[in-house]
N, C-alpha and C positions, 0 to 999 in steps of 0.2 A: 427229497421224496422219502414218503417212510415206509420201508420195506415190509411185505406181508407178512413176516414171521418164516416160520417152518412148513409153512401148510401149502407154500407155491399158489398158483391162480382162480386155483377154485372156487367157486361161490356160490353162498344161500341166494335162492331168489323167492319172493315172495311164497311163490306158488310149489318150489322145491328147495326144502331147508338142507343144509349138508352137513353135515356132523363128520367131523372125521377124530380118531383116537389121538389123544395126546401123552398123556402116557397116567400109571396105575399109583395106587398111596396104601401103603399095609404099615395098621398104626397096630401099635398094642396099648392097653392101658391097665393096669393090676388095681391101682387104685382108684376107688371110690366115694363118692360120701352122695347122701342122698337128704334134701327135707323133702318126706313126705308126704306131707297134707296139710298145703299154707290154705285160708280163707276163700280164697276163687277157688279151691276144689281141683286146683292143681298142685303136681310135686314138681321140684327141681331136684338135677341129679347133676354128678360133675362126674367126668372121669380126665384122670392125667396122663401126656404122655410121656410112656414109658422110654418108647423105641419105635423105628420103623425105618420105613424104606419104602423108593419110587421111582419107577424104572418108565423109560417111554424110547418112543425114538428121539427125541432128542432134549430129553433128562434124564438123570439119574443121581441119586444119594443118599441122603437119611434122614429123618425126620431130626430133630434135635429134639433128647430129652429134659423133661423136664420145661419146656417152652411154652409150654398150652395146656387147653386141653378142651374139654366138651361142654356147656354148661344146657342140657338139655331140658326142657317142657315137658312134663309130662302130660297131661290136657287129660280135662275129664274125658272124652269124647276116645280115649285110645289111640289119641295119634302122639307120636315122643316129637318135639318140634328140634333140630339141636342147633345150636349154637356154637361152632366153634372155632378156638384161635390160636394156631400154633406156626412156629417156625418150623420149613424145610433147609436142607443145605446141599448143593448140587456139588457131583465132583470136583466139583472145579475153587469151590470153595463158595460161592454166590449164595447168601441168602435169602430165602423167597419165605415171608409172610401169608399165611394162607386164614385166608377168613373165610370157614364154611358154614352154609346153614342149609338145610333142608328135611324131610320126613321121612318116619318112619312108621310104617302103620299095619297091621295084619289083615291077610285077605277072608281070614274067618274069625269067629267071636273069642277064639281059645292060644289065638298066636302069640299075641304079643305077651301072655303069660307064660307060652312054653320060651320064648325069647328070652323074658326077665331069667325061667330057670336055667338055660342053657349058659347067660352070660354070668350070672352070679352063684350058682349052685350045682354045676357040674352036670346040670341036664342035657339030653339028646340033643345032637344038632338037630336045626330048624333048616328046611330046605328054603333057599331062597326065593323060589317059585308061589311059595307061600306067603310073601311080604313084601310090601314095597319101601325102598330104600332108595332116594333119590337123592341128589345135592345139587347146591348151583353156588360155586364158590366164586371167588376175590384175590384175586393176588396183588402184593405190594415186593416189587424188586428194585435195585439200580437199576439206573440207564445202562443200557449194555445189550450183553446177546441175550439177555432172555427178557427183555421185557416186553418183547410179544405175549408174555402172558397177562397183562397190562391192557392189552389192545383187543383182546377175544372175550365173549360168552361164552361157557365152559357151563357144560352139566356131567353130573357125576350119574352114575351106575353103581351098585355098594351091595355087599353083602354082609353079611354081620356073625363075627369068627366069636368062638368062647368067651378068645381076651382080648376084643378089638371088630376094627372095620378092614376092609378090605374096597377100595372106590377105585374105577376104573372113569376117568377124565375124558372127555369130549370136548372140544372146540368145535363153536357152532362157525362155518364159517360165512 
């Protein structure tokens, strides 16, 4: 029998979905490179990671530098689509492949340019209330204790720091 993971009995049902927290991911990234303005009238942007760290009830360690990093959309339309691929490493030593993607978009006309200034030019933070920042990520681990993460739906919650993300992990159960 294949055991439920960390999350014990609990269950989505159709009519009442259950999210419960699995734990958070604080990435940095300093470096950049940006094209943009390819032909479709969108850019592409990369950033790399530096560092990080991710803590839950039942993980915790560092992101591995230099592993990944973001290769984001920039879309005519103001929405950033991203893309990205990096290794985590859990205390224990286990490496967990994280494939993320999801949006990032402003809730008024002028955000996601006060966002470009905050992360690349030293501009005001952006209240998160003001943006939505969502993920629905992927993991790839050994057989082992953690690849419950393998077995779940996971949507992200995220805020977006000077030098990086900030995503806070749900497993849908």
């Amino acid at each position: 029998m294949i055991e439920t993971g960390p999350f014990g009995s609990a269950r989505s049902t159709i009519q009442e979905p259950k999210l419960e927290f699995a734990f958070e991911v604080r990435l940095r990234f300093t470096r950049v490179q940006n094209i943009e303005e390819m032909p479709t009238g969108a850019g592409r942007g990369a950033v790399y990671v530096d560092s990080g760290e991710f803590s839950g009830p039942h993980l915790r360690g560092k992101a591995v530098p230099n592993s990944g990093g973001d290769y984001s959309l920039f879309r005519p339309d103001d929405v950033l689509a991203f893309d990205a691929r990096y290794m985590l490493q859990e205390d224990d030593g286990t490496l967990i492949l994280v494939r993320n993607n999801g949006y990032l978009w402003g809730r008024t006309a002028d955000t996601m340019d006060r966002l470009r200034k905050m992360a690349f030019s030293g501009g005001p933070t952006v209240d998160p209330s003001e943006y939505y920042l969502r993920a629905f990520p992927t993991f790839e681990v050994n057989t082992g204790k953690h690849d419950w993460l393998m077995r779940y739906v996971f949507v992200g919650v995220g805020e977006r720091k000077a030098d990086g993300n900030l995503i806070r992990y749900f497993a849908l159960l």
